[in-house]
N, C-alpha and C positions, 0 to 999 in steps of 0.2 A: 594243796597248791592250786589245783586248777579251779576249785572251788572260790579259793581272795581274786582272782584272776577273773572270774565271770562278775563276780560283785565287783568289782573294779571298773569294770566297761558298762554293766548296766547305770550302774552310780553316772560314770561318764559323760554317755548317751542321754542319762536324765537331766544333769548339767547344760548342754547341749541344748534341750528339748528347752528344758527352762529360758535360755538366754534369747533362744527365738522368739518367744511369746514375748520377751520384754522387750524386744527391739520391734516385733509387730506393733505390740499396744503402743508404744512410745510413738511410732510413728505415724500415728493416730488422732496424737493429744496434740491441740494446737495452745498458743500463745495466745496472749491477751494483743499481742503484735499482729500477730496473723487476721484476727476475727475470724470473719464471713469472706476475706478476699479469697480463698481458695474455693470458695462455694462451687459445687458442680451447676453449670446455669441450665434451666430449661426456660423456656422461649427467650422474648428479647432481655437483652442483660441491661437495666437501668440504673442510673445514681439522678436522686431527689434531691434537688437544691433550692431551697424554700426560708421562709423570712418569717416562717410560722411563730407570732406574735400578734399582731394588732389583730387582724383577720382570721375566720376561721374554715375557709375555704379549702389554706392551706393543710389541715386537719383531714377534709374529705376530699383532697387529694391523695393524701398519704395511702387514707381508706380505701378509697380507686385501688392502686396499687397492690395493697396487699389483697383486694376482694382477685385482681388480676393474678400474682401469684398463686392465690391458691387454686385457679381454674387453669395451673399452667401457662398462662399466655405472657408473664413478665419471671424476671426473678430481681428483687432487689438487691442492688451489689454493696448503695450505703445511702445513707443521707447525710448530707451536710446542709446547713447552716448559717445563713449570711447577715442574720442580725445579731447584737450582741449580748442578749439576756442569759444570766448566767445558768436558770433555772431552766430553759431551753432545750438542754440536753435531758433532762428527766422526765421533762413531756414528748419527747420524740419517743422515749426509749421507752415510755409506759405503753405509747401506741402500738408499737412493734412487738412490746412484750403480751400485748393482750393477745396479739394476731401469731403469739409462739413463735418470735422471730427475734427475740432479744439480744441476740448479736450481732446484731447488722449495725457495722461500723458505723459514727457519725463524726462528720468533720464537722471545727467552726470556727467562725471566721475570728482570726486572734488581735485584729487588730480594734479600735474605737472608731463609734460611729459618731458624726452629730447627731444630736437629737433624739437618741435611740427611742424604740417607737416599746408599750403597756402592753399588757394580754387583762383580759378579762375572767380567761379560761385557765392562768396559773399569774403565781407571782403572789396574791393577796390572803396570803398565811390563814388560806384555811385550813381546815384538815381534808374539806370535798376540790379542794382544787384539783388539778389534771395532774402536776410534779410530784403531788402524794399520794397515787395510786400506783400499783403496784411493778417494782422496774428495778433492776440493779443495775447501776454504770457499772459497777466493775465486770460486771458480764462481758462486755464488749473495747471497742477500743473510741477513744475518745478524743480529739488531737488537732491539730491547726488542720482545715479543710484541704488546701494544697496537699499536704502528708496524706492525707487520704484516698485524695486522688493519685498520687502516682504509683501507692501502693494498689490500690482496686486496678488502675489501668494496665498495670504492668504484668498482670496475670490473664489480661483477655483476650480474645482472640481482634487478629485487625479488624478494622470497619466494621464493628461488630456492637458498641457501648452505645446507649442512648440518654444522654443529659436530660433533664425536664428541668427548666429555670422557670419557677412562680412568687421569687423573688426579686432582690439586686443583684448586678451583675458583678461584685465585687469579690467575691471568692476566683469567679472565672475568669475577672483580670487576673487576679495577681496567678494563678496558673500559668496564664500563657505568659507571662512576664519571665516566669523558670523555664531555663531553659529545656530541662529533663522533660518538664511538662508537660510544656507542647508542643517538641517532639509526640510522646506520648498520645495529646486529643489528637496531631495530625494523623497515627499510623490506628489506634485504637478505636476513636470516637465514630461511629458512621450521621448523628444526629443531633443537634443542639436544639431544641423547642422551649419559646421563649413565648412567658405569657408577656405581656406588654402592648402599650396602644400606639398603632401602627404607625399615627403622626403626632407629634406634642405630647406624647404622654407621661401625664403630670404625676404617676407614683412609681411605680417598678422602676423606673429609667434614673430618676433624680431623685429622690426620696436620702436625704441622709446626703446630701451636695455630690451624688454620685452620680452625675450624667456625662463625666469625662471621662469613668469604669467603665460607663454603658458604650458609649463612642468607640473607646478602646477596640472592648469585645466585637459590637457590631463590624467592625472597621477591619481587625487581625483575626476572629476564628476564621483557622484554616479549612474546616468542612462545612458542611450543608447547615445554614442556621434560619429555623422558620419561626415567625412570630403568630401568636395568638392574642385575640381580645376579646374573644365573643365568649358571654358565661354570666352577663349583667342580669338577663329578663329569666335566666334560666335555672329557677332554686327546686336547691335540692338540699336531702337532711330533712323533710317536713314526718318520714316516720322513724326516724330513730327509736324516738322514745317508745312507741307502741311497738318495735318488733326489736330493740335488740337489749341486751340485758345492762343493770342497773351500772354493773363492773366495767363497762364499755368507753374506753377514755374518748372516745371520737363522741358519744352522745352526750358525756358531760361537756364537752367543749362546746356543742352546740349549744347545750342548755344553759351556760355561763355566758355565751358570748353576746356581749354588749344590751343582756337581760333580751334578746330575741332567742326564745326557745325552739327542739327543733319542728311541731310544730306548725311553726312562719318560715321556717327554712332559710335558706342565705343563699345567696348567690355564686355562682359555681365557673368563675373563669379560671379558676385553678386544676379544677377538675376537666374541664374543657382542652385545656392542655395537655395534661395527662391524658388523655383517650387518644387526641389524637398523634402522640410521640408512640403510641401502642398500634393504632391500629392505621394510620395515615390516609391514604383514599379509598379505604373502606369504608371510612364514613364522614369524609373530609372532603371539601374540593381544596387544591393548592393552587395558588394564584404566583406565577413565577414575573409577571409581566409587574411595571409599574416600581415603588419605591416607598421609602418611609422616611420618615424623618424625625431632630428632636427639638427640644425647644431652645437649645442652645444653638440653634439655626443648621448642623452637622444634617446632612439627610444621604440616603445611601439607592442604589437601586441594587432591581432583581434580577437574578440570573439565574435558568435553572438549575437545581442543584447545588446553588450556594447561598443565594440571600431570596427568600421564597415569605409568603402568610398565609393561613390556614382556615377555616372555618367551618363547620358541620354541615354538612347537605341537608338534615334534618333536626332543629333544635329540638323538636318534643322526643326522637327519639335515642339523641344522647342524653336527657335529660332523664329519662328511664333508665337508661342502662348503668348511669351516674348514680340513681338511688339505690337499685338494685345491688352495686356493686359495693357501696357505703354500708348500707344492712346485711352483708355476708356475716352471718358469727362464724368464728373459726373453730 
């Protein structure tokens, strides 16, 4: 009798034992909903909102970024999306998957653009284009950009998320347009960096009949939003090829885009942007004084800490640290 009576309670105790482990592991395993938003962040917590198609700047932006992640100084929270190609998400998610980061949410923009703008570097059914190297979407979560944002936001800490815009500004209207939103960038966001040219400028702002987006945003983001232009004279990508391997979607993209290998390199105002939403007057001055304006005659002035423009104290030496950071292998 006392013998069914100890295998009864060990039996028990093992039942027990067992249900723990599965409510540990379970709570462990995240959703295809979830992604990367719960990520633990080390340094600054960024989301990438990029137009990455015509240009391939937006490419060795990305690169920046993850070359920053890996040395600690960023984490990426998601990338979204603001033009409308549908192969767009395969090539973000190849980049991120080369850099072992293949669940980093991507939002995109769900609605039509006019005129939508070619890639040179995906899209032309080859088998070497950028969308057929190696990436699973199901990996991750993939969704109207909005949806992405108030999910990633909603888990951060206040004044704490760093936007980098080297696109249109039409995802980050329709954001602030919801109202959960922004709420959201007013209590979350501490930084909007916006590559675009500071007066009339004739692509990021208008591009696709969006300069009344652009207006919007310039006009309603509730925190600190500083503009970038400088990145024309300043190319970078000229050693992909000789230092990072053949599997590298950032090198084909250089080497596909618009037949300028890397090389000749490309011009890096997207890049330019990125370093300085990362590192700010470390290697930046900020000009708080003065104003900008567009071509639809709207023009805005500076305040500190709310409407601000940026620029490198040294081009040759973000210009380095731009390459360096593009040829990290991971």
């Amino acid at each position: 009798m006392k013998i069914e009576k100890i295998i009864l309670v060990v039996f028990t105790l093992m039942a027990f034992l067992m249900c723990l482990a599965c409510e540990d592991s379970g709570s462990k395993t995240k959703n295809v909903s979830d992604s990367d938003t719960d990520t633990e962040v080390v340094g600054i917590p960024v989301i990438y909102e990029t137009d990455m198609t015509l240009d391939v700047d937006d490419v060795g932006a990305l690169a920046v970024l993850h070359g920053l992640q890996t040395e600690d100084e960023v984490t990426i929270l998601g990338v979204c999306y603001n033009e409308v190609h549908t192969l767009a998400p395969a090539v973000i998610d190849a980049i991120n998957t080369y850099y072992n980061r293949g669940t980093i949410p991507i939002g995109i923009y769900s609605k039509s653009l006019n005129n939508p703008d070619p890639s040179d570097y995906y899209t032309n059914n080859r088998d070497y284009d950028v969308d057929n190297m190696t990436h699973d979407l199901s990996d991750n979560m993939v969704t109207d950009a909005v949806d992405v944002y108030k999910q990633i936001l909603t888990t951060q800490t206040d004044n704490s998320v760093v936007i980098i815009s080297v696109g249109f500004l039409n995802n980050l209207h329709d954001l602030l347009l919801d109202p959960e939103g922004y709420a959201l960038v007013e209590n979350k966001v501490k930084l909007l960096a916006v590559m675009g040219g500071l007066h009339n400028d004739g692509f990021n702002f208008v591009r696709h009949d969006l300069v009344d987006q652009t207006q919007y945003v310039i006009e309603n983001w509730p925190v600190t939003l500083v503009t970038t232009h400088v990145g024309g004279d300043m190319i970078t990508g000229e050693t992909l090829t000789s230092s990072t391997p053949s599997n590298n979607p950032v090198r084909r993209s250089y080497e596909l885009e618009w037949g300028v290998g890397p090389n000749k390199g490309r011009s890096s105002w997207d890049q330019v942007t990125a370093m300085y939403a990362v590192f700010g007057t470390k290697y930046y001055f900020e000009d708080w004084d003065g104003g900008g304006s567009l071509v639809n005659g709207y023009s805005w002035s500076f305040k500190a800490g709310h409407r601000g423009y940026a620029a490198p104290r040294n081009d040759r030496q973000i210009e380095q640290e731009i390459e360096r950071l593009m040829t990290l292998v991971p």
